[in-house]
C-alpha positions in Angstrom: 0.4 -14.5 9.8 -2.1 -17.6 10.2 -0.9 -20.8 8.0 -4.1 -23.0 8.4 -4.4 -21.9 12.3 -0.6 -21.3 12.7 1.0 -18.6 14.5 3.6 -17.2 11.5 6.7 -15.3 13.9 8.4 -14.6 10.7 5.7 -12.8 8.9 4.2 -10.8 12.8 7.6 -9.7 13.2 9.0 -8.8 9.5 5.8 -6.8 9.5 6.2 -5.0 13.1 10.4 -4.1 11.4 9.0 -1.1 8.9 8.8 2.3 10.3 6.2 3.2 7.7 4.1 0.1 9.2 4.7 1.4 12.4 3.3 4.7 11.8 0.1 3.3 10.0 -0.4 1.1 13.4 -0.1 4.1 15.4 -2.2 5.9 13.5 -4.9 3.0 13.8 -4.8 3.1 17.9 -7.8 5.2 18.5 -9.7 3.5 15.7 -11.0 3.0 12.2 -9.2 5.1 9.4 -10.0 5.4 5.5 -7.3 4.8 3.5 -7.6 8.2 2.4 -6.0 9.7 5.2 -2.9 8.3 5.6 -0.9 9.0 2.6 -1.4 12.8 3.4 -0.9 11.8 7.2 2.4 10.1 6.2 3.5 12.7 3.7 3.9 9.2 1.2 2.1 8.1 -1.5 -0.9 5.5 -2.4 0.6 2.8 -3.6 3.2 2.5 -0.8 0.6 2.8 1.6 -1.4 0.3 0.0 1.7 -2.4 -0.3 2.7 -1.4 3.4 -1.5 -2.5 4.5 -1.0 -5.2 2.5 1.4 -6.4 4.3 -0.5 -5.7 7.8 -3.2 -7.7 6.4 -1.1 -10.8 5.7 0.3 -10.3 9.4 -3.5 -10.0 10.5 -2.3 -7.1 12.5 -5.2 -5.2 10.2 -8.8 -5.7 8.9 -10.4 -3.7 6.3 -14.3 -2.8 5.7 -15.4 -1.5 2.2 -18.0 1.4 3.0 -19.0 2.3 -0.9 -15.7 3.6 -2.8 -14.0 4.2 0.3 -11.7 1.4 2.6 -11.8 2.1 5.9 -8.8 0.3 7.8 -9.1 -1.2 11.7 -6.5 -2.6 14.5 -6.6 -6.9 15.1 -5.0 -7.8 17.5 -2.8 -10.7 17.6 -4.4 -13.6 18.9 -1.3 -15.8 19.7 -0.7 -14.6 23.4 2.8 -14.2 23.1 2.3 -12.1 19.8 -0.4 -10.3 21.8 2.0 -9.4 24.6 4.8 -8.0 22.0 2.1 -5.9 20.0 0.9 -4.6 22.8 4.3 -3.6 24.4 5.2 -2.3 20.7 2.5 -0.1 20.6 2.8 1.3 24.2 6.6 2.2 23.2 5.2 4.3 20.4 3.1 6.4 22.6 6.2 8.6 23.6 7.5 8.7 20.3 7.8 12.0 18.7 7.4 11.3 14.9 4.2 8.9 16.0 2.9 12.0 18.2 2.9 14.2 15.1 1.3 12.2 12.6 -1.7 11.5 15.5 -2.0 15.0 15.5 -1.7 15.1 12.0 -4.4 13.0 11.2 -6.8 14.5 13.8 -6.3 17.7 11.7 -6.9 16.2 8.1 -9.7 14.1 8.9 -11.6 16.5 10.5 -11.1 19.5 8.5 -14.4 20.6 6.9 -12.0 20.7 3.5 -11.7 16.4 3.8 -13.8 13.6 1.5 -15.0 12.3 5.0 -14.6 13.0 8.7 -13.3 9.6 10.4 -16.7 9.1 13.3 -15.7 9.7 17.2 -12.2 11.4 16.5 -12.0 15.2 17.5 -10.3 18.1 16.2 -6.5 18.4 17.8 -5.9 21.7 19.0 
């Protein structure tokens, strides 16, 4: 999204049009996830997750942190105020959506199943 210290619209906006992205963003809200969990979360594959984070990277909508063979994925938000303002709006709108409700719910369960790799830290057990 940044070219040299440029706001990019193009690339924020292209990357906020996926519904896959979307999900992945919601999914983020409360916090770190390893990339682990969202293809099961998303009922998708690896590789499309990976392209789709990709592409959040290159929006700098996403960082990631390397914690030995696992990549765990966190939130940025914009830093272009009116970018900020959108994002934030975007991701209050997905709040009452039912799809995004489900995968949270989802995820809660996976990750903190005693069957998973790892347990994402803070995030408690839906019920």
């Amino acid at each position: 999204m940044v070219e040299g210290k440029h706001f990019n619209a193009e690339i924020f906006f292209s990357a906020m049009a996926d519904r896959t992205r979307l999900r992945i963003l919601n999914l983020l809200r409360d916090g770190e996830v390893c990339v682990c969990f969202f293809a099961e979360t998303l009922g998708t594959n690896n590789p499309k997750i990976s392209r789709h984070l990709s592409y959040l990277k290159r929006a700098s909508l996403v960082s990631g942190r390397r914690d030995g063979k696992w990549m765990h994925y966190s939130l940025r938000r914009p830093t272009d105020k009116d970018a900020a303002e959108v994002f934030d709006a975007a991701m209050k709108m997905l709040e009452s959506d039912k799809e995004m409700i489900e995968d949270r719910k989802r995820l809660v369960n996976f990750c903190c199943s005693p069957d998973a790799p790892i347990m994402i830290q803070g995030r408690a057990k839906a019920k």
